[in-house]
VMD Tcl script that draws the C-alpha trace (Angstrom):
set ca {
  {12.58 -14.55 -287.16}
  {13.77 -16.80 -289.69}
  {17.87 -16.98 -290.57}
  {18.02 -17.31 -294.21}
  {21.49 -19.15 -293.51}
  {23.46 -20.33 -289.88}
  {26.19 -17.93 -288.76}
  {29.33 -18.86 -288.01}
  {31.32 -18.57 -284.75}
  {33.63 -15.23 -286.59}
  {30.21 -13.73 -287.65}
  {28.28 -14.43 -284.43}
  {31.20 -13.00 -282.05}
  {31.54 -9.85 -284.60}
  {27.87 -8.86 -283.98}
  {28.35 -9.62 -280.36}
  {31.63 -7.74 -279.66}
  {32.26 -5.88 -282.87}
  {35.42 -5.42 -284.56}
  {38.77 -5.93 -282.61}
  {41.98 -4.09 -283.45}
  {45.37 -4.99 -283.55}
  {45.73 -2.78 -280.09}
  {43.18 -4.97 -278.27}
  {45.22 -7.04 -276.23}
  {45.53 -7.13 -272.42}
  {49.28 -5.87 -270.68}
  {50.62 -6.50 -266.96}
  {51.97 -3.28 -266.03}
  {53.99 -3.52 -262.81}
  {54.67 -0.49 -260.37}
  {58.60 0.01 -260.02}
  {58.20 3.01 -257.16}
  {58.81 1.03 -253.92}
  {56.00 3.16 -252.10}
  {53.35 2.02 -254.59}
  {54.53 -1.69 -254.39}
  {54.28 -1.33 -250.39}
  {50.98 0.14 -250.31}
  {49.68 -2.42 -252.81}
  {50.59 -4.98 -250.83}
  {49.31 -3.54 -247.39}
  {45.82 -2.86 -249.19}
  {45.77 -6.30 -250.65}
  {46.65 -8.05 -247.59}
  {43.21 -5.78 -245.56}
  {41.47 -6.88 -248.45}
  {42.25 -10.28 -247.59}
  {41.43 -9.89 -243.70}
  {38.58 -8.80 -244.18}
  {37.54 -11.25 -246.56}
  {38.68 -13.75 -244.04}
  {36.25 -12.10 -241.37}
  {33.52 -12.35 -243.69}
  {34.22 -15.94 -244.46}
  {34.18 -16.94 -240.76}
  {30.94 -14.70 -240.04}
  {29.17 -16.78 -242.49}
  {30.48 -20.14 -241.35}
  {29.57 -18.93 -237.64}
  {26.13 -18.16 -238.94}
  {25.95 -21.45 -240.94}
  {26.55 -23.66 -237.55}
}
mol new
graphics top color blue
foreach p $ca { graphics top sphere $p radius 0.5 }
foreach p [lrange $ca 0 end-1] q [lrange $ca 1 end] { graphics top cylinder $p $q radius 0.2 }
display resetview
């Protein structure tokens, strides 16, 4: 396929990603119920004990 002319960077990331609105933007929405902010933060810290066990499986493995 031949270009008849080079694209630029606008044109190239409108045929990747189409059109963006003016609503397209990203927002940080916190919790304010105290039960949702504890629960959050007992989930994230299993998350991050059992990444932890992974971790040290795989070093253990590794040696």
């Amino acid at each position: 396929m031949q270009r008849l002319r080079p694209l630029s960077e606008d044109e190239c990331y409108l045929r990747c990603y189409g059109q963006r609105g003016a609503e397209d933007t990203v927002k940080v929405v916190r919790p304010s119920d105290p039960v949702i902010v504890e629960s959050t933060a007992v989930l994230t810290e299993r998350i991050r004990l059992a990444f932890e066990a992974r971790l040290e499986a795989r070093e253990s493995e590794a040696a």
